[in-house]
VOGU-3710 file (C-alpha; in Angstrom, 3 decimals, decimal comma):
1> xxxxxxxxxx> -14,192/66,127/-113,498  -13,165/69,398/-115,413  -10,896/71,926/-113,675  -12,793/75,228/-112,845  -11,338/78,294/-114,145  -11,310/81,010/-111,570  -9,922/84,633/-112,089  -7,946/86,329/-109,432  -4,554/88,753/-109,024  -3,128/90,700/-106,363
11> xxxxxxxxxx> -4,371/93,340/-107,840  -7,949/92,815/-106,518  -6,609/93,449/-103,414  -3,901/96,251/-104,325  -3,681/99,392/-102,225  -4,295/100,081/-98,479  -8,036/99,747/-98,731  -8,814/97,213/-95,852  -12,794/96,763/-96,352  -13,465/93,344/-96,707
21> xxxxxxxxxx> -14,740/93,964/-100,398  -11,234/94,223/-101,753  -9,360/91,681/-99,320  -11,247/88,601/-98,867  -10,615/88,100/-102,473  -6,660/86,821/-101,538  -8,177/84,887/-98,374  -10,136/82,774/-100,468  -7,612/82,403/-103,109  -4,867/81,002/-101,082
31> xxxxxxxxxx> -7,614/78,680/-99,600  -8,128/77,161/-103,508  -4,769/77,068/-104,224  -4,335/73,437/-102,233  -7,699/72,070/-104,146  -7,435/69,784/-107,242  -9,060/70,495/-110,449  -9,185/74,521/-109,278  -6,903/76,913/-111,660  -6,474/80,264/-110,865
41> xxxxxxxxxx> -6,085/82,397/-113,888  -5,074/86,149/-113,933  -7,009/88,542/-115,683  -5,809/91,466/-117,142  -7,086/94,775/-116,003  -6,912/96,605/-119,375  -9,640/94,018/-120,545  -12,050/96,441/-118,697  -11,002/99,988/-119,811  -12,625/99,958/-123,136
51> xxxxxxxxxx> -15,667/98,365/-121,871  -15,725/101,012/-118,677  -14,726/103,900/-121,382  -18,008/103,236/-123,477  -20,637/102,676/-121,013  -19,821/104,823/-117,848  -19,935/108,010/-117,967  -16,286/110,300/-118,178  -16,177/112,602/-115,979  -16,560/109,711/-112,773
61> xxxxxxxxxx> -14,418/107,508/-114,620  -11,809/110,386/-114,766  -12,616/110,844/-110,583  -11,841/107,422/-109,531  -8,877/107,538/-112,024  -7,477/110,902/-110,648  -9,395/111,204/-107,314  -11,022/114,384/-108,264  -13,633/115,689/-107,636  -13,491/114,067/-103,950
71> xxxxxxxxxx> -16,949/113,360/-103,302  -17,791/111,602/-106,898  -14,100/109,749/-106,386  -15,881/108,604/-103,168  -19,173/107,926/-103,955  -18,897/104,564/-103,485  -18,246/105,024/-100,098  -15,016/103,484/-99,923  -12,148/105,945/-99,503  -10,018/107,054/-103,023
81> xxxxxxxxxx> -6,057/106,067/-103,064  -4,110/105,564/-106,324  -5,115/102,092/-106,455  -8,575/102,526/-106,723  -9,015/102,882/-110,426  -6,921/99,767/-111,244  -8,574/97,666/-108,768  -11,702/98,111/-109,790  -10,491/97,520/-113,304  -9,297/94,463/-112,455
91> xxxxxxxxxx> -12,290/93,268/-110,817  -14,133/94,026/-113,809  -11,732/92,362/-116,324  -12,255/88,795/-113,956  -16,038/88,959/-114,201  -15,981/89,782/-118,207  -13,051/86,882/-118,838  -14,841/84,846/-116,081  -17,906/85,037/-118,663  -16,549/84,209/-121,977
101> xxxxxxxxxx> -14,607/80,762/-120,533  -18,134/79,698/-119,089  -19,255/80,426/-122,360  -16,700/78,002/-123,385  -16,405/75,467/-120,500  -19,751/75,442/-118,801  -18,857/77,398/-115,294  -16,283/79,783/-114,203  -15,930/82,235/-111,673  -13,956/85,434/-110,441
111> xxxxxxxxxx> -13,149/86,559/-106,779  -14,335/89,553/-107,904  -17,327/92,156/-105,649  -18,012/95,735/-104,884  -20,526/95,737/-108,000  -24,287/95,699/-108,320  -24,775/99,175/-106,520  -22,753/101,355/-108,503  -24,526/103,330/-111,787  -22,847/104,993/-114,688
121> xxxxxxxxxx> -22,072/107,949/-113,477  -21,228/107,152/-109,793  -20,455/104,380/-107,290  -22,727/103,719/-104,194  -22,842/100,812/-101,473  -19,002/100,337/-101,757  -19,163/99,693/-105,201  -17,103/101,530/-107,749  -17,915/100,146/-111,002  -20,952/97,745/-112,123
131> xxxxxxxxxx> -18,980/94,534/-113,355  -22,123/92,714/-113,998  -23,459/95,562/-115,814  -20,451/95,777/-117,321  -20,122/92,515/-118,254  -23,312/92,336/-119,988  -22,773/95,326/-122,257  -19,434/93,990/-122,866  -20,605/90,943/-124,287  -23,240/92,337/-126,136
141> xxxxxxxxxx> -20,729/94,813/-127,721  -18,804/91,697/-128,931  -21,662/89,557/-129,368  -21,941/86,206/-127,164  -22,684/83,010/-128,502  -22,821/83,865/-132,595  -20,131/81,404/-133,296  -16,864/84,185/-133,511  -13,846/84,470/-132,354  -13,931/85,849/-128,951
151> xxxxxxxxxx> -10,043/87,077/-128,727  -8,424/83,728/-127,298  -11,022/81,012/-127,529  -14,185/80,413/-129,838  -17,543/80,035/-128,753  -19,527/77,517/-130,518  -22,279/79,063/-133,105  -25,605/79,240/-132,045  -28,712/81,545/-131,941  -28,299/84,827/-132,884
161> xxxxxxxxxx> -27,602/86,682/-129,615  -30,644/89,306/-129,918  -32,838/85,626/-129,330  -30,372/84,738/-126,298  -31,322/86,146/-123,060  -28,328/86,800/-120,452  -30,113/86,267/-116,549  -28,510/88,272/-113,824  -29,106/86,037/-110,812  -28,512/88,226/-107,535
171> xxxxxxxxxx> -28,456/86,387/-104,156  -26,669/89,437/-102,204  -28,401/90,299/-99,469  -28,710/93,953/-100,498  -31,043/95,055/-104,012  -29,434/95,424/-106,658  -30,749/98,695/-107,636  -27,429/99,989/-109,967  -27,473/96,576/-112,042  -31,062/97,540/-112,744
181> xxxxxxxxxx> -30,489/101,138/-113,699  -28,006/100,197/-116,324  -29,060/97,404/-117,877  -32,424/96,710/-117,247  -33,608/98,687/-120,868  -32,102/95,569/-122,806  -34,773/93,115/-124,041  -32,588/90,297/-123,868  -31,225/90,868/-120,050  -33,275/89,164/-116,854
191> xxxxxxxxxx> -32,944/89,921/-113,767  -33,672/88,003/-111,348  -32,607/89,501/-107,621  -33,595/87,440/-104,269  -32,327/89,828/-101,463  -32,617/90,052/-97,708  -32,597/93,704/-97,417  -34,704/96,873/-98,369  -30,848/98,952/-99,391  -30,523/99,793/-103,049
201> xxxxxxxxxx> -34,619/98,623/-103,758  -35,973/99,438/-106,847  -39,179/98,716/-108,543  -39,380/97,110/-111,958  -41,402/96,623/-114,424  -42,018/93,089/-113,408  -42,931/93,294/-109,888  -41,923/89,550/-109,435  -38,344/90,045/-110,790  -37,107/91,423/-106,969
211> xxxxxxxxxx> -37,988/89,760/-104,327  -37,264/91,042/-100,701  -37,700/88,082/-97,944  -38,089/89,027/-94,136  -38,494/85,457/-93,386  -35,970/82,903/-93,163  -38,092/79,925/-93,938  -39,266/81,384/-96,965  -36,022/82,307/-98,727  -35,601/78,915/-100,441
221> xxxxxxxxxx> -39,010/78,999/-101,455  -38,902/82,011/-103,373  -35,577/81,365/-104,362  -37,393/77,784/-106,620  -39,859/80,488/-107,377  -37,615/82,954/-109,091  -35,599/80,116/-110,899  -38,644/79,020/-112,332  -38,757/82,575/-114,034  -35,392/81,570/-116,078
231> xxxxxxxxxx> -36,364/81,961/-119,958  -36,325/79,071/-122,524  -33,902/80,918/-124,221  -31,195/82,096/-121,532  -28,131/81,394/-123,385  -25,647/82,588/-119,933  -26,378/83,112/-116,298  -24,148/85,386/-114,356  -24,152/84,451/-110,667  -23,518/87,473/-108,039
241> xxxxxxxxxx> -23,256/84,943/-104,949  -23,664/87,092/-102,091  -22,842/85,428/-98,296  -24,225/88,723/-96,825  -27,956/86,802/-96,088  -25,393/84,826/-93,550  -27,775/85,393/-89,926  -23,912/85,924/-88,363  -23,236/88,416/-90,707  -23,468/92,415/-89,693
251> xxxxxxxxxx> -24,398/94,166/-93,277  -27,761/92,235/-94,064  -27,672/89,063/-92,671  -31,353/87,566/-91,875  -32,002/85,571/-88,562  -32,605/82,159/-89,730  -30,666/81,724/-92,463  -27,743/79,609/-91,831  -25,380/77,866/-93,374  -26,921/75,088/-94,109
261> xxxxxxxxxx> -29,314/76,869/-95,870  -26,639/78,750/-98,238  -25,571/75,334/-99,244  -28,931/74,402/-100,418  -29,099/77,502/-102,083  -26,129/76,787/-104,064  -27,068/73,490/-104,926  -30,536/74,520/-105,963  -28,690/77,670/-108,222  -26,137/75,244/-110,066
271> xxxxxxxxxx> -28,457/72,413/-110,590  -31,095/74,343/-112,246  -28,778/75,720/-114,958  -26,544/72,486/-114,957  -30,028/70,881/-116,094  -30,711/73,142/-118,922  -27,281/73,191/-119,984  -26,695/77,116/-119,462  -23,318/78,507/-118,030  -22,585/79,902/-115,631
281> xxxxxxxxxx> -20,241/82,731/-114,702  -20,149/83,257/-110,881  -18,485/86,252/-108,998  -18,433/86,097/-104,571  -20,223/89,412/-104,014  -21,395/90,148/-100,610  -19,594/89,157/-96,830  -18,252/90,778/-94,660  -16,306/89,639/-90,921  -17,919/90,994/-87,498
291> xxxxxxxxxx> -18,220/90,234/-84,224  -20,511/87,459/-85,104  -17,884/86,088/-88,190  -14,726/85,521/-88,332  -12,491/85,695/-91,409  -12,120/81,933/-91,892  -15,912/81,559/-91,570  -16,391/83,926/-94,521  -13,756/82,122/-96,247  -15,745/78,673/-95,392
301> xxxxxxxxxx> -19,051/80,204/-96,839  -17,907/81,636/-99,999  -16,253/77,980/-100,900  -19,684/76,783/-100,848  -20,305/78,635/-103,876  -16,919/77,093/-105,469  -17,223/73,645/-104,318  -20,857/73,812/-105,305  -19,601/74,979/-109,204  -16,687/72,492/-109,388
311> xxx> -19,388/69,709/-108,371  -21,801/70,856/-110,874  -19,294/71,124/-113,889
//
């Protein structure tokens, strides 16, 4: 067995934001820090800037830098401090680093969330900044898989990257409407977005691509149904691995589905790509404590995702 890169730092956490977003990140860190064959690795924040520089637009970037104007600052929803700007950075910076080492050893992941609602110009759903948008432009910018140096590592030559496709597999329980406003123009990107509630719904071009389920027994169904839509020529999946479809959980949680069937869900989600050889770059998305779950519950269902990876690798 490999050891299982994972990106994390205080700084995901940083500030006196107490959402779970932005602080379940350290509770499931210091739960991987006693497992074998885990390392955590630190990104660095500045990683992002460029990337967040070239593809969102200034004037927001300067609001959740500076925290004005107010309103854009807090479009997201989530309320602006100092912090703000280099958390999200740094949230960012672990999904693009978690990307290229999958690239290079198969699967990684980043304790990273608080992404696939916010657009361009502006967060929504408490998300700031779009790290799997992000991500995606950030590797096409640098181009993935063409046999270059990548900064600190190489990734082995292959196909030229316009004949790669990059698959944005999205398992939060809420649609992932910003993901699709930024990046869904690119011919080589696939979405694919399995969701348990109508917030942030879009409608694409392909009307199979999001699927909304109001049925429990039929979310692993459509989940084999939307993996079969993976292209012969994905060269990277990046995993948002959203809890939130949890029935115990308060934002989007769906009576039925339990957590039992999150593990099958993670097993089914590794072992399709483990089969076809793709990586896979995962980031914890969606959870969130309530009456109904407590914080070492969330804890316990995210780790199904990273037990799931680190059996798959």
């Amino acid at each position: 067995m490999g050891t299982l890169n994972i990106f994390y730092s205080d700084e995901y956490c940083s500030g006196s934001q107490g959402f779970d977003t932005y602080q379940k990140a350290k509770w499931i860190a210091k739960q991987i820090a006693r497992k074998k064959h885990i390392q955590i690795v630190k990104p660095n924040a500045l990683t992002a800037v460029s990337t967040v520089s070239s593809f969102c637009e200034k004037r927001y970037i300067d609001a959740v830098a500076d925290g004005i104007p107010l309103t854009l600052a807090e479009s997201s929803g989530l309320s602006w401090d100092s912090s703000l700007f280099g958390r999200a950075m740094a949230h960012c910076s672990g999904m693009i680093k978690a990307c290229f080492y999958a690239l290079r050893f198969g699967v990684a992941g980043t304790l990273s969330s608080g992404f696939h609602h916010a657009r361009y110009n502006r967060g929504k759903g408490f998300c700031t900044f779009n790290g799997l948008a992000l991500a995606t432009l950030h590797l096409d910018s640098r181009g993935i898989v063409n046999g270059t140096w990548a900064k600190d590592m190489y990734i082995p030559a292959a196909a030229d990257v316009r004949r790669k496709s990059i698959v944005i597999l999205d398992v939060d329980a809420h649609c992932g409407g910003g993901t699709y406003s930024m990046i869904a123009h690119m011919p080589y990107v696939r979405i694919l977005d399995l969701s348990t509630s109508q917030y942030d719904r879009y409608i694409p071009e392909d009307p199979h691509v999001l699927r909304i389920v109001k049925k429990s027994e039929r979310y692993l169904e459509t989940l084999f149904e939307l993996l079969q839509k993976i292209p012969d020529n994905t060269g990277l999946c990046i995993y948002n691995a959203g809890m939130d479809p949890h029935e115990d959980c308060h934002e989007g949680g769906l009576r039925g589905i339990t957590r039992a069937i999150l593990q099958e869900r993670e097993r089914m989600v590794f072992s399709a790509f483990r089969s076809r050889n793709i990586p896979v770059a995962f980031t914890i998305a969606g959870g969130y404590t309530g009456p109904k779950l407590t914080q070492s519950q969330l804890v316990d269902l995210h780790m199904l995702t990273i037990n799931t990876a680190l059996e798959y690798m």
